[in-house]
Residue, then its C-alpha position, 0 to 999 in steps of 0.5 A: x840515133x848517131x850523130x857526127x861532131x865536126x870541130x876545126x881544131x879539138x877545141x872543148x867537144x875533145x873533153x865530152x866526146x868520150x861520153x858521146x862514144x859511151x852512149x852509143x850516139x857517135x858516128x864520127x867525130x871529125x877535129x884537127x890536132x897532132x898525130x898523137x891525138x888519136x882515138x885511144x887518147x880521146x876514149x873513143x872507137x878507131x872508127x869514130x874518130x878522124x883526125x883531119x891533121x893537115x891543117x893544123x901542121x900548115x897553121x902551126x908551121x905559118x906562126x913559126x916562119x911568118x908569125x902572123x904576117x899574111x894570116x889573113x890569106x893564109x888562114x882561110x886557105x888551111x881551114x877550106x883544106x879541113x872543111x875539104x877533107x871533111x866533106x871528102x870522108x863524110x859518113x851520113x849521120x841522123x844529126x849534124x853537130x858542126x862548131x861555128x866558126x866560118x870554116x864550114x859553110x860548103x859543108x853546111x850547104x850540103x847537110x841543109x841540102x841533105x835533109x837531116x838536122x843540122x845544129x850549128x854551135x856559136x862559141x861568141x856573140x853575134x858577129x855584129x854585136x861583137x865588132x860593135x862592143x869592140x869598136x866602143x872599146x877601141x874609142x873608150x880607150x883612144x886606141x885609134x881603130x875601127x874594124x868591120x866584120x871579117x872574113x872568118x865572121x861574114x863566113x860565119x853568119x853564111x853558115x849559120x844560115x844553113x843551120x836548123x838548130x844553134x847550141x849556145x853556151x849561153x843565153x848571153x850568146x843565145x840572144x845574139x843571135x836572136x835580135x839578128x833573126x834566128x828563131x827563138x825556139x831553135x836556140x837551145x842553151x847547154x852550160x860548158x863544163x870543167x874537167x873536175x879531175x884536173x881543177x879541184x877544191x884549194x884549201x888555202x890559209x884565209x887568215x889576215x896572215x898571208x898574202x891576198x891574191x887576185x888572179x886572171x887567167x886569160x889573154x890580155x885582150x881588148x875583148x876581155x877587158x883586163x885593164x878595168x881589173x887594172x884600174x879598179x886594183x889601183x883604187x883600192x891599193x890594198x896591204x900586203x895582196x898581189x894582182x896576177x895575170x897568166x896568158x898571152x898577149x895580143x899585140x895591141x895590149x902591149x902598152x899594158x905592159x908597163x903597168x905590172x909593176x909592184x903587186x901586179x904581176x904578169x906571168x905571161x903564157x903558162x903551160x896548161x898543166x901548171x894552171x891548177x896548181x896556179x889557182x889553188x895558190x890564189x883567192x879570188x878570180x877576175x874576168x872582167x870581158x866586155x864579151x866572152x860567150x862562156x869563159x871557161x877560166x872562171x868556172x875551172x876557178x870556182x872549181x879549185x874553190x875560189x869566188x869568181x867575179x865577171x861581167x855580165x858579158x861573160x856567159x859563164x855568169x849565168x852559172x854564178x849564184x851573185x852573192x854565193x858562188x861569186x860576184x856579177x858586175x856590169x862590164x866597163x865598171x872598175x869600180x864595182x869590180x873593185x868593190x867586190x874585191x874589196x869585200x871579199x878582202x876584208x871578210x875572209x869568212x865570207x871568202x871561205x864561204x864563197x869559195x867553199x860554194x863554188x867548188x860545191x856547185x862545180x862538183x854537183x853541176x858542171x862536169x863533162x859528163x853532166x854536159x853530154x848527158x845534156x847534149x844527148x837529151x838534146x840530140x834525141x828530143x830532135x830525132x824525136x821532133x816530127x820532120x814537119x817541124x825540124x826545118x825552119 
């Protein structure tokens, strides 16, 4: 059984793909990134590897000279030029596993035609389930907008129809696209994992004595909601603690900017290799999104030992154990998010605890190499599927 793995950028399969290649599964692995991510760095055959660069220099050298001005035209132009160049250097596999992103709908037409399986893998809900939840947000917080689906997502839902199969993060995700009519038992959910040499167990003071952090590492977007986190901060006005916040900015969150002030801290973008250290300085992680298929940030927290604390929109929450390894709060909710803050605030034992079994649960459960031993049973359990039976 061999199979090729198409990614337009590198995105999370760049952390597994090794263990495809150790496995003996891989037949390509077709991404977009620098020159220098080339197979020795991925831990993979030359042969297995195609590094469909171009792309990723137009969109780069876009943001440098336009920032975001005429993205919408442009954009999809520099992706058809991956899904192009893919098609061009196709090697036939047993399986397809193609990343959905709308960047690959000739090249899913193709497979469907072909014959052989295809697994398509949503990162996000529902395209419509998304701008739904976005547009309740922009009139909760009198913003003034509405969207409609855009290109990028109306490609997607074309795509999806090609597929044979979904991988989902999440039942959060999975559901999504279930209430729009893909076929239930086609939907398979696998866990995303955390890179456990780079996030491990922090051992911070617990004591009353030093100062109690609360961090979000995200974007501060209107889909991950940090003004919730925001608002449930100032309700509880706590002694001698401190809110940071670590990511970009979209622009329409920049009237948030006056409220990082005092104990609320905003470290704007913070390179890569700085986060672990930057977590294992801080007690309690917070993502309170109103969608988010499976954030990564909270389980490379729970793996530096913090609690985490997301929303029920948040499909890494399917992976906390509520009470044990972290908190589960509805979304739009400051102050059940502020409740559990509080809670851990005042019973530092139960911090410790909390973070101790966080970091246990990563280590036991959510590597990478657990991930792919997954998606390898996977794989093998639709070679195996009688050919009657693969197509919808």
């Amino acid at each position: 059984m061999k199979i090729n793995l198409a990614v337009c950028g590198k995105f999370h399969h760049a952390n597994y793909v090794r263990f495809l290649s150790e496995a003996g599964v891989l037949n390509r692995f077709y991404y977009s990134h620098k020159w220098s991510t080339n197979a020795e760095l991925l831990g993979i055959k030359p042969a297995e590897a195609v590094n469909l660069w171009m792309k990723e220099y137009l969109l780069h050298s876009h943001i440098r000279i336009f920032n975001q001005r005429m993205a919408n035209f442009f954009y999809p132009l520099y992706q058809k030029i991956w899904e192009t160049q893919v098609r061009y250097q196709w090697s036939q596999p047993e399986i397809a596993h193609i990343m959905s992103q709308g960047t690959a709908v000739t090249l899913a037409k193709d497979i469907n035609k072909s014959g052989i399986p295809l697994i398509l893998e949503p990162v996000n809900a529902h395209p419509v389930l998304v701008t739904r939840l976005l547009n309740e947000e922009y009139e909760r917080l009198g913003l003034g907008n509405r969207i409609e689906l855009n290109k990028g997502q109306t490609q997607q839902i074309k795509e999806i129809a090609f597929a044979d199969y979904l991988l989902v993060p999440s039942d959060f995700v999975g559901k999504s696209f279930i209430d729009q009519g893909f076929p239930a038992d086609k939907v398979k959910t696998i866990p995303l994992a955390v890179d456990l040499s780079r996030f491990s167990e922090s051992k911070p003071d617990f004591s009353m004595k030093r100062a109690f952090r609360v961090i979000c590492v995200s974007q501060i977007s209107l889909r991950k909601a940090q003004i919730d986190l925001i608002t449930a901060w100032k309700m509880l006005n706590l002694p001698d603690s401190e809110l940071i916040f670590a990511g970009s900015m979209a622009d329409e969150m920049k009237f948030l900017e006056k409220e990082f002030t005092g104990n609320i801290r905003y470290l704007g973008a913070v390179p890569w290799k700085e986060i672990p250290a930057l977590l294992q300085n801080c007690d309690v992680f917070v993502l309170p999104s109103i969608e988010d298929g499976f954030g990564l940030a909270p389980i490379e927290a729970m793996a530096s030992g913090l609690p985490a604390i997301v929303t029920e929109n948040t499909g890494c929450s399917e992976q906390i154990v509520n009470g044990e390894t972290g908190f589960v709060v509805p979304i739009r909710n400051p102050a059940e998010i502020a409740a559990r803050i509080e809670k851990l605030y005042i019973d530092r034992t139960l911090l410790k605890s909390m973070g101790e079994e966080a970091a246990g649960k990563s280590r036991e459960s959510m590597g990478w190499d657990t991930y792919a031993d997954r998606l390898t049973d996977y794989y093998r359990s639709i070679s195996e599927t009688p050919p009657s039976q693969k197509k919808k």
